[in-house]
C-alpha positions in Angstrom: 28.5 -36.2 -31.5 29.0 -33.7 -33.8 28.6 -34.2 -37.5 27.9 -32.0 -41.0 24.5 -33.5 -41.3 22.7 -30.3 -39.6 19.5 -30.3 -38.3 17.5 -28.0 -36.5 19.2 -26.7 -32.8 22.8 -28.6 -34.0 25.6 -25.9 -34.3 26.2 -25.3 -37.7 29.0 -22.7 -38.1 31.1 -21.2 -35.8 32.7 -17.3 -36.5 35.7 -15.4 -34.9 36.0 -11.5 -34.2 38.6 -10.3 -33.4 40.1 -6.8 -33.9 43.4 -7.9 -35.9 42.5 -10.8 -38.1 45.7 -10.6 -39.6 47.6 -11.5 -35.9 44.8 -14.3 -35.4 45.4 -15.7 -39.0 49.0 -16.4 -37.9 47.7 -17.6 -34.5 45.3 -20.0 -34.9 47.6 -21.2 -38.6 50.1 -22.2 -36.4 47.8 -23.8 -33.8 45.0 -26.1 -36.0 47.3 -25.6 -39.5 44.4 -23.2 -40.8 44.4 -21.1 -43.7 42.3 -18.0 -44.7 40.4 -17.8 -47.6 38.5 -14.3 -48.1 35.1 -14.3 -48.7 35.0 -11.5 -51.1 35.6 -7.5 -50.9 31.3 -7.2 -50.5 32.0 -9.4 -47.2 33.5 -6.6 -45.6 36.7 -8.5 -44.8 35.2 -11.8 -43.5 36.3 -15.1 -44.3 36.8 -18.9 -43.5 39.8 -20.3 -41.6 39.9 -23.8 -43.9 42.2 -26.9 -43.5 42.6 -29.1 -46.4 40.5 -26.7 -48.5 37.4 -27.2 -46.3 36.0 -24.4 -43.7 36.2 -25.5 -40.1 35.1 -21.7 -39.0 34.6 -18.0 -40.0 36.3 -15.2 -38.9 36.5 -11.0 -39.7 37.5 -8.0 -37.5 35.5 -6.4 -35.2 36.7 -3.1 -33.8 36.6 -2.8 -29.9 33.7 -0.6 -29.8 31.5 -3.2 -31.4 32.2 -6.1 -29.2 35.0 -8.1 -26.7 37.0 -10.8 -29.2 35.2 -13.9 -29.4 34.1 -17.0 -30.4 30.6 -17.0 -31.9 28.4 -20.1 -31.8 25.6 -20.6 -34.5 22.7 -23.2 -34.4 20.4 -24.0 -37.5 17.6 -22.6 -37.9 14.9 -23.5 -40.3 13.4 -19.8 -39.9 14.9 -16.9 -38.8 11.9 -15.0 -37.9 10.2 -17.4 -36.4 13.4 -18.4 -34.5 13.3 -14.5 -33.6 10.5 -14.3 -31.7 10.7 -18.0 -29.8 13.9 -16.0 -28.4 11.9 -13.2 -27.6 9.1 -15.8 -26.1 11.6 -17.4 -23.8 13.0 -14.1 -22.4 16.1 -13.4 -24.6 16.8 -11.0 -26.5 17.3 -10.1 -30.3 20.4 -8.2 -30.8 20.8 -8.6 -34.8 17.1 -9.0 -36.3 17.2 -12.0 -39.0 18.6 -10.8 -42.5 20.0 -12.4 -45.3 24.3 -12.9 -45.9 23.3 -12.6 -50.2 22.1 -16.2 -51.5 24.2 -18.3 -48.4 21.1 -17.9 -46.0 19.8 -16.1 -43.2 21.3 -15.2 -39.6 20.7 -13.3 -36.3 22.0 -12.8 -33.6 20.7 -13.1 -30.1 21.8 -13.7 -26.6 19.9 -15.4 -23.9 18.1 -14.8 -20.5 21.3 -15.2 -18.9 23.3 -12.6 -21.5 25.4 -14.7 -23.1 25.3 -14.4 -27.1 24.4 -16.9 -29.5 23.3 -16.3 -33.3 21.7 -18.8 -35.3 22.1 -20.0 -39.5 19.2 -20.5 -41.6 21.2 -22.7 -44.6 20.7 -21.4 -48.3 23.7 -22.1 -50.6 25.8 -22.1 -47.6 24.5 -25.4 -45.6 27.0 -25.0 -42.6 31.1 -25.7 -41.5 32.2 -28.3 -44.0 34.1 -29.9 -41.0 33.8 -31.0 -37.3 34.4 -33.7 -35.2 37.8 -34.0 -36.7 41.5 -32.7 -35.9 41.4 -28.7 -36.4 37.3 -28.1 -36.2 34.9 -28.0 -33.8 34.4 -30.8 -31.8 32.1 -29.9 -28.5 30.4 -26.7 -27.0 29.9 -26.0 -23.7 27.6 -23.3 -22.1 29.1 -22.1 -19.0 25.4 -20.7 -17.3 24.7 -18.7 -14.5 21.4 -20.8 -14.2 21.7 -24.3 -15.2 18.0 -24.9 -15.5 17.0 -22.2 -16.7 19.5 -21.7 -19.4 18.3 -25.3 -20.6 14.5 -24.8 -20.4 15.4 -21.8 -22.5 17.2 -23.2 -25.4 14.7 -26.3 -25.0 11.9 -23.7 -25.6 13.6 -22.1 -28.7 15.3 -25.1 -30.2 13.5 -28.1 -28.9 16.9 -29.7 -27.1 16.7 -33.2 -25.9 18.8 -33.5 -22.6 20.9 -36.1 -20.6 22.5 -35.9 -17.4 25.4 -37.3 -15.8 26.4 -35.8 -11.8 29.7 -35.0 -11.5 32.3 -37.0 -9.7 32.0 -35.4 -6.5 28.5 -34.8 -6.6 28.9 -31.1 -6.6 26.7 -30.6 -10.0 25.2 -32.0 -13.1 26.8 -31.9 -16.6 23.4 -31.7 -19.1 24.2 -32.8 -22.2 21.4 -31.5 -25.3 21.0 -33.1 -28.2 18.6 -32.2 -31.2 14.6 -32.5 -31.4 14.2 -36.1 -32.9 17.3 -37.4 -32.2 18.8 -39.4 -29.2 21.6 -38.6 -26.8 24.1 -39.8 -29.4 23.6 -36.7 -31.1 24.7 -34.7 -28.2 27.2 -31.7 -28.9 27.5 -29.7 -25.9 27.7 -29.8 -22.4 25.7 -27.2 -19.9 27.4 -27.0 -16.9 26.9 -23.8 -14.0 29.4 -21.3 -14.1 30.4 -21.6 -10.6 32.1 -24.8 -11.8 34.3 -22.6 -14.3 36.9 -21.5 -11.4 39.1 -19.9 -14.7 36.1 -17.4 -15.3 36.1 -13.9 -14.2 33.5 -12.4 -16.9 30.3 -14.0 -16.5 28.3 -16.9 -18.8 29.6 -17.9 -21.7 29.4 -20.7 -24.5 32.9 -22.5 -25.2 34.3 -24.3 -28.3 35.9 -26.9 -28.3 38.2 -27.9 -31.5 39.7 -31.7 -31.5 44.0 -31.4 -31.4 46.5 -34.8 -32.1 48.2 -33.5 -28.8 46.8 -31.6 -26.5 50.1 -30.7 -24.7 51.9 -29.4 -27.7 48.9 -27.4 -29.2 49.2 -25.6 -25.1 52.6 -25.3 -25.3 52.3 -23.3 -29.0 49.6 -21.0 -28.0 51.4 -20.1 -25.2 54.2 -19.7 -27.5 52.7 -17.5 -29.8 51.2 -15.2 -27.4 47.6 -17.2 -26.0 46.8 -18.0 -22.6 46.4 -20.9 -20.8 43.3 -20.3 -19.1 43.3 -23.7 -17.7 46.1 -26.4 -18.2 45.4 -29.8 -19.5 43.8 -32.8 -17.7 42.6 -36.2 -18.1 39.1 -37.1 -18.2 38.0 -40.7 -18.3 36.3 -41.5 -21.3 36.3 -38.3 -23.1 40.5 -37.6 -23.1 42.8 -34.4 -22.6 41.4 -30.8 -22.9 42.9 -27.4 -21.9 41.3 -24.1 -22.1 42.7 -21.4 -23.4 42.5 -17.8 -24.9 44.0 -16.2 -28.1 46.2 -13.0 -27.6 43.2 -10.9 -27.5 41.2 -13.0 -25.0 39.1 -15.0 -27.0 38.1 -18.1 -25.2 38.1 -21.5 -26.9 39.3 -25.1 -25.5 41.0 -27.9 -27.0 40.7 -31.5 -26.2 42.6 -34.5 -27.4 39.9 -37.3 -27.5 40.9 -40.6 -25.4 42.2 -42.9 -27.9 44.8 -41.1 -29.5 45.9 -39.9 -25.9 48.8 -42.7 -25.6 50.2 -41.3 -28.6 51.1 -37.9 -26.9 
């Protein structure tokens, strides 16, 4: 379960980059009821998408030639550098080198042995998202991985990831869940599943977020709406709830998922 009491290896912030922040402002507003509060003109146009006055996730534009539009995980660090090199230990790579965002704290950005990008936050005044786990934030991650094991041993190696497992239905794969060093499975946030199980994916391994919705149907039916995709439409799953996975207008990839007990209210 995801909460705001961070700790090393929990995902602590969450950014958007897109190359019209303006368009995704109005998206995801109308989807989660977000707002946009700048962080500044020396941010260079980045900001926080907040609900209620509280930051659920970052966002800023990023022209095509820097990157694809996407949804950026960050875990907490308690050292950047030495985060840096564990990365560069367990075969990843260091695409960002650790630097400091003023007094907030410290980030980089990597991406692991299997290419898919993940950066990390090393808290100063900034400690992290100010909300998760709650309607409109983040509520679970999962790491689509073109090597299940691997991809685990890796983060394991950087972060120090507990794991649990639970087969699938039909037997075809496990789903691992991690949790962080000195916690127990309760503290799980993510899922790690192989990407072969993703039959929506066309462009290799990547790590989803999930944000929690009061009705899963209706938040599908306005993305579609207002130009998203619906990458996968909603289904049941016993015990968790209703999810859907979807894209933004410029192909973004995030989920959604209505949690089980408020499902008969749809």
């Amino acid at each position: 379960m995801l909460t705001t009491g961070f700790v090393t290896g929990s995902p602590n912030w969450l950014d958007l980059g897109t190359p019209d922040i303006e368009a995704a402002k109005t998206f995801y507003g109308r989807l989660f009821g977000w707002t946009f509060a700048s962080a500044g003109p020396e941010a260079g146009g980045y900001g926080m998408f907040q609900l209620g006055g509280k930051t659920a996730a970052g966002g800023m534009m990023v022209p095509p030639e820097q990157g694809p539009p996407a949804w950026n995980v960050y875990f907490q660090s308690p050292d950047a550098d030495a985060t840096a090199e564990a990365v560069r230990q367990g075969g990843g790579t260091v695409a960002a080198e650790p630097m400091d965002v003023f007094d907030l704290g410290r980030m980089a950005v990597f991406a692991d042995p299997g290419g898919v990008p993940f950066s990390i936050w090393q808290p100063g005044k900034n400690k992290g998202l100010d909300l998760v786990d709650s309607v409109g934030s983040l509520c679970w991650l999962e790491l689509y991985a073109k090597d299940q094991d691997a991809s685990l041993a890796f983060y394991q190696g950087v972060f120090g990831w507990g794991s649990s497992t639970m087969p699938f239905p039909d037997g075809s794969a496990s789903y691992v869940m991690p949790y962080p060093a000195g916690t127990d499975p309760d503290a799980m946030f993510a899922g790690i599943v192989p990407l072969a199980t993703d039959p929506t994916e066309v462009d290799g391994a990547y790590w989803l977020p999930y944000f929690q919705v009061e009705n899963c149907d209706a938040t599908v039916g306005q993305a579609h709406q207002s130009g998203g995709t619906v990458r996968m439409a909603p289904v049941d799953m016993e015990g968790v709830g209703r999810f859907a996975k979807l894209s933004d207008p410029f192909g973004a990839k995030f989920a959604v998922m209505q949690p089980e007990q408020s499902t008969s209210s749809a």
